[in-house]
C-alpha positions as CSV (number, residue, x, y, z in Angstrom):
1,X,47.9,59.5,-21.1
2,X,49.9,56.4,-22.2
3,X,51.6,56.1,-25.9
4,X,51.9,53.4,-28.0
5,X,55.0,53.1,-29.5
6,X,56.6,51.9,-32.8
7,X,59.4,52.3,-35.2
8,X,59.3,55.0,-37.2
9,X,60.6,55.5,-41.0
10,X,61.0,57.5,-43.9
11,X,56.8,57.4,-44.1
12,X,56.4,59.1,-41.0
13,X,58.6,62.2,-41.9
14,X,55.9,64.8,-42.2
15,X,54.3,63.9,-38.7
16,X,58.0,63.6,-36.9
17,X,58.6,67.4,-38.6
18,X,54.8,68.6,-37.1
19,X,55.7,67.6,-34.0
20,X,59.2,69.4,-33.9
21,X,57.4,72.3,-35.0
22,X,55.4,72.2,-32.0
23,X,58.2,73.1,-29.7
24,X,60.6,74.8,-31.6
25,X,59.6,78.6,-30.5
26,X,60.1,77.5,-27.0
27,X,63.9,76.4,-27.8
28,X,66.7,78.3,-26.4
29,X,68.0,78.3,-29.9
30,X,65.4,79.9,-31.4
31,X,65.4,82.8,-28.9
32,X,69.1,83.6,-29.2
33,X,69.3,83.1,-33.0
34,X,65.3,84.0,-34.1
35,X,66.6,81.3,-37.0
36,X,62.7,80.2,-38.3
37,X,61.4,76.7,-38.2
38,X,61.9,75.8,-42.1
39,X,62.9,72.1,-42.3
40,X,62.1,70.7,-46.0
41,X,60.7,67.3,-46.0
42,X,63.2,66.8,-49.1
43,X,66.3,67.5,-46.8
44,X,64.9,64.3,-44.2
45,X,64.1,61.8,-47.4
46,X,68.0,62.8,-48.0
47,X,69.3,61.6,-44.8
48,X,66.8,58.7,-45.0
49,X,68.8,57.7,-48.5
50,X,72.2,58.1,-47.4
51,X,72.6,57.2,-43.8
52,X,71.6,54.6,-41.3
53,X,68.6,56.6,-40.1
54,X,66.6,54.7,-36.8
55,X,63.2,56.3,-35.1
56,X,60.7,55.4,-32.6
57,X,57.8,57.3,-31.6
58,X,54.8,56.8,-29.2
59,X,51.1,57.7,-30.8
60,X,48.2,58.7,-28.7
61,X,45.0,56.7,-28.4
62,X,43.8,59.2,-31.3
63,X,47.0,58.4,-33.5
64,X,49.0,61.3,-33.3
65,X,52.4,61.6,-33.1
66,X,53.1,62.9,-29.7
67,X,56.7,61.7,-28.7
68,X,59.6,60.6,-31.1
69,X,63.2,59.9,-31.6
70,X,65.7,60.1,-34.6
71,X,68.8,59.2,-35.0
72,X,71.4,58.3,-37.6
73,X,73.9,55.6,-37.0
74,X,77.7,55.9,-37.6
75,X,80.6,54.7,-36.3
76,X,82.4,56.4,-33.2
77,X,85.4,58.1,-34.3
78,X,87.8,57.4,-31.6
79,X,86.6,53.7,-31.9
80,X,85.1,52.2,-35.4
81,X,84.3,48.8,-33.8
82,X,81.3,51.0,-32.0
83,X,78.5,52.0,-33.9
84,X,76.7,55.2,-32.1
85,X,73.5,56.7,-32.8
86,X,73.4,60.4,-32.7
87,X,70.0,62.0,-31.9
88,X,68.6,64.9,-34.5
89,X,65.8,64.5,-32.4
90,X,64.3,63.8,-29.5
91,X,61.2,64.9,-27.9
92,X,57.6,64.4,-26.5
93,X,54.8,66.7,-26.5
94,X,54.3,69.3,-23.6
95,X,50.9,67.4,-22.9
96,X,52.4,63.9,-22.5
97,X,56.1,65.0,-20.6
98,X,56.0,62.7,-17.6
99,X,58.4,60.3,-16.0
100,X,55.9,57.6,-17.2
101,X,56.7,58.6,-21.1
102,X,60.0,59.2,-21.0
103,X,60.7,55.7,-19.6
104,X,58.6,54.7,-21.8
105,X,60.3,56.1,-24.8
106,X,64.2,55.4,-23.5
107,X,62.9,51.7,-23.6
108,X,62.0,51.9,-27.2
109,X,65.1,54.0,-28.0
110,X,66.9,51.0,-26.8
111,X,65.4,48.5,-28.3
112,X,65.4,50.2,-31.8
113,X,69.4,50.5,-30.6
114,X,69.7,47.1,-29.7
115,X,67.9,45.9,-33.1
116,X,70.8,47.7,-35.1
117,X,73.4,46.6,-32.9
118,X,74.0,50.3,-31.8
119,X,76.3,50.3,-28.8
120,X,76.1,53.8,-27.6
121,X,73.2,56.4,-27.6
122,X,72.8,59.9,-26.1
123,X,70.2,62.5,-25.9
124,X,71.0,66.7,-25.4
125,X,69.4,68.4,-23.2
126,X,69.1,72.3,-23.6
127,X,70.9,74.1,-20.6
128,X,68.6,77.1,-20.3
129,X,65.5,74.8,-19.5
130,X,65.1,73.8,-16.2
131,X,66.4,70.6,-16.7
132,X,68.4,69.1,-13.0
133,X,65.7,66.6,-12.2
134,X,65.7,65.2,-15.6
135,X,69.6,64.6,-15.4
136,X,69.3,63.1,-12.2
137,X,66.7,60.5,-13.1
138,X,68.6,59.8,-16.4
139,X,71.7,59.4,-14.5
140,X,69.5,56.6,-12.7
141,X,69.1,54.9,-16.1
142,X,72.9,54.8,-16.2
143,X,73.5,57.6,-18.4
144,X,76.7,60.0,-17.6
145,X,76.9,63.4,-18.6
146,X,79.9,63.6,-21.4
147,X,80.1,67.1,-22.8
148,X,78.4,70.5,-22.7
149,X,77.7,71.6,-26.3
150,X,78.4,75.6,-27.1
151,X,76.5,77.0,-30.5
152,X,77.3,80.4,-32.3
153,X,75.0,81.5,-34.9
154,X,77.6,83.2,-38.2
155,X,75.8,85.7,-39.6
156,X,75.9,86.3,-43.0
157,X,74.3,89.9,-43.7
């Protein structure tokens, strides 16, 4: 089940939002906070107009959308001479998770980096998945872990 990939852009917003829609119920987000899946096309075509958005995503050999990556550019903040890309997204389809794709997609997260001069990347990985052999084989890649990121949902009720 190989993917094809290319850069994504403002044009493919509807398919990038299906496909996080596909997963979002299995999040560990979702189950703590039981916030609904209700992203607004509108609210992406905003990002895409006022930041330094970059996406790649691999199709199928029907066409369809079935791994992606999103994220907008900025500089770092402890060094302005780096420009880092933080993910909003990334993901592949439960269907087409292998080792195969997600090389496969690292190397076009790269180059889409390496087109925009990005110097630094990084993807999140939730904790309650089972996620150890994952780590390890990105730590092959030469990613290091840098931070464990906490949420708490404020309720407003």
């Amino acid at each position: 089940m190989k993917l094809t990939y290319e850069n994504l852009g403002i044009e493919n917003t509807k398919e990038v939002i299906e496909l996080c829609d596909s997963w979002w119920v299995d999040t560990s987000f979702y189950s703590h906070t039981k916030i609904p899946f209700k992203t607004k096309e509108e609210t992406w075509y905003e990002l895409f107009k006022y930041a330094q958005v970059i996406a790649t995503g691999g199709r199928n050999e029907d066409g369809q959308l079935k791994s992606c990556y999103v994220a907008v550019i900025s500089p770092f903040i402890y060094n302005g001479s780096i420009k880092d890309a933080s993910e909003l997204v990334w993901c592949i389809d439960k269907e087409y998770r292998s080792g195969r794709n997600l090389i496969q997609l690292l190397g076009h997260i790269e180059k889409i980096c390496t087109e925009n001069k990005v110097n630094t990347y990084s993807l999140s990985l939730p904790l309650e998945e089972n996620h150890d052999r994952l780590i390890e084989k990105l730590k092959t890649k030469d990613f290091f872990v840098q931070d464990v990121r906490l949420v708490k949902e404020i309720s407003y009720e």
